[in-house]
N, C-alpha and C positions, 0 to 999 in steps of 0.2 A: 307275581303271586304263583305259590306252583299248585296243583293241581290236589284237589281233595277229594278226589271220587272213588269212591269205596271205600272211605272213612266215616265215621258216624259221624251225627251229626251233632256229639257232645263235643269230640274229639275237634270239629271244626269248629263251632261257636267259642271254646278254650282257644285254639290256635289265633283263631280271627282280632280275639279282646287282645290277646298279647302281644300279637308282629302284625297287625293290620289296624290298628284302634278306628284310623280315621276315614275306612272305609263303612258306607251302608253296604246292607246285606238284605236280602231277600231269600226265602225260603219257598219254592213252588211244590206241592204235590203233584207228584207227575202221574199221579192214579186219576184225578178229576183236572188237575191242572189251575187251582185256586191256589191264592198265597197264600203261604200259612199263618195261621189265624189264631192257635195255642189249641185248636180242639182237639184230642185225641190222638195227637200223636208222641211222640218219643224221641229223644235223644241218641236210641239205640239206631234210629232209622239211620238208611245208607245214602248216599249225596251222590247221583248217578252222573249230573249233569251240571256242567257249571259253564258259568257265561260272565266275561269281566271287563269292566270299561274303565280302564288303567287310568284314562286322564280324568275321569269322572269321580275316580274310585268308590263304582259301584261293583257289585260281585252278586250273583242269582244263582243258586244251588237249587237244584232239581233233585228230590230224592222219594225213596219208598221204603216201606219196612222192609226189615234182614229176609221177612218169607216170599219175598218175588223179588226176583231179578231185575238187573236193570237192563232195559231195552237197547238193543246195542245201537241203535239211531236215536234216543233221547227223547221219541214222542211219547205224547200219554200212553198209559194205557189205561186197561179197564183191570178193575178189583175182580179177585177173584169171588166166587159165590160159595156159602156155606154150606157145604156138603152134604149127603143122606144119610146119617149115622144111625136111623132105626135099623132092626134087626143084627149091628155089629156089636162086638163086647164094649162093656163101658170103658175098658182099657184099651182097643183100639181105637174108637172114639176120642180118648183122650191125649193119646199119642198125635194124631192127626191134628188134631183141634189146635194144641201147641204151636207146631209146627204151621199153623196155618195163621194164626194171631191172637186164639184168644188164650190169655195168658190163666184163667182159672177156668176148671170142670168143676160141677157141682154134680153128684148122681144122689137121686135118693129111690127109695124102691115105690114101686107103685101101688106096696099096701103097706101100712108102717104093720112092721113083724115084731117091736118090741127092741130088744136089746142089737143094736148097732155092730156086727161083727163085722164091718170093712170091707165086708167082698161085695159090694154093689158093684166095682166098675167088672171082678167077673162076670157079669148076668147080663144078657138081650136088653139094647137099649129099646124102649116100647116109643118114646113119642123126648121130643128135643127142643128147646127153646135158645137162640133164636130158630127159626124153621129152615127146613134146607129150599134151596133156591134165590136166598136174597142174599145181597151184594157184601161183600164185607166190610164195606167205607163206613155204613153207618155201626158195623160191630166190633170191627177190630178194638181190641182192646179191653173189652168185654167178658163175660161169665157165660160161657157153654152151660145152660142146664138141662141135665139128664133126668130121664122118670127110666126107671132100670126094671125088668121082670122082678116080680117075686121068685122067695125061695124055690119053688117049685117050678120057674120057668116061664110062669105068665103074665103075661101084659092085663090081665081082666081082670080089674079090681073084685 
């Protein structure tokens, strides 16, 4: 079997059903290190690690989302933690957030102003749900939501 690491892991479940039928397979997250379970993760994840027992035909893929690298020894690691986005714009905020796993930003402003002109992610993010400091195992995948200054700037309802 040749080797799939740094392939997704749609890219390898398609390969595996077609030139490998008769092999099991195992999927580990290599963030907590549990097998996978169908919660929360993705297809788009990267396969860092893989282990195969040719006479068995078993095969065990180690992988992590596209936003952390894979550990160049193959041990767990840890998730990263969800950032301090108060006080940045709601468009850095959302650039970052991306990039980090969660796939939607929601900002709404901290005093509804009436008529919706778009530019909340311009404005001082005031307060952020999930909160920053917790781990991103149990968010990734998730809805970053923003409470954004009012027009004038302030977070004081």
């Amino acid at each position: 079997m040749p080797s799939f690491k740094g392939k997704t892991l749609d890219a390898v479940s398609g390969e595996l059903g077609r030139s490998w039928p008769t092999y099991t397979t195992a999927y580990r997250a290599l963030p907590d290190g549990h097998l996978f379970d169908g919660e929360s993760y993705s297809g788009t994840w990267i396969v860092c690690t893989q282990v195969e027992d040719a006479q068995a035909k078993k095969v065990e893929f180690g992988f992590l989302p596209p936003q952390m690298p894979c550990p160049p020894d193959g041990r767990v690691t840890t998730w990263p933690v969800v950032p301090n986005f108060v006080g940045k714009t709601g468009n850095e905020a959302k650039q970052a957030a991306l990039q980090l796993g969660f796939p939607l930003v929601s900002s709404q402003s901290i005093v509804t102003e009436g008529y919706d002109d778009g530019s909340h992610l311009e404005r001082t993010v005031c307060t952020q749900d999930p909160p920053a400091g917790q781990s991103m195992r149990q968010h990734y995948g998730t809805t970053l939501s923003l409470r954004v200054a009012d027009g004038k700037g302030s977070c004081t309802p």
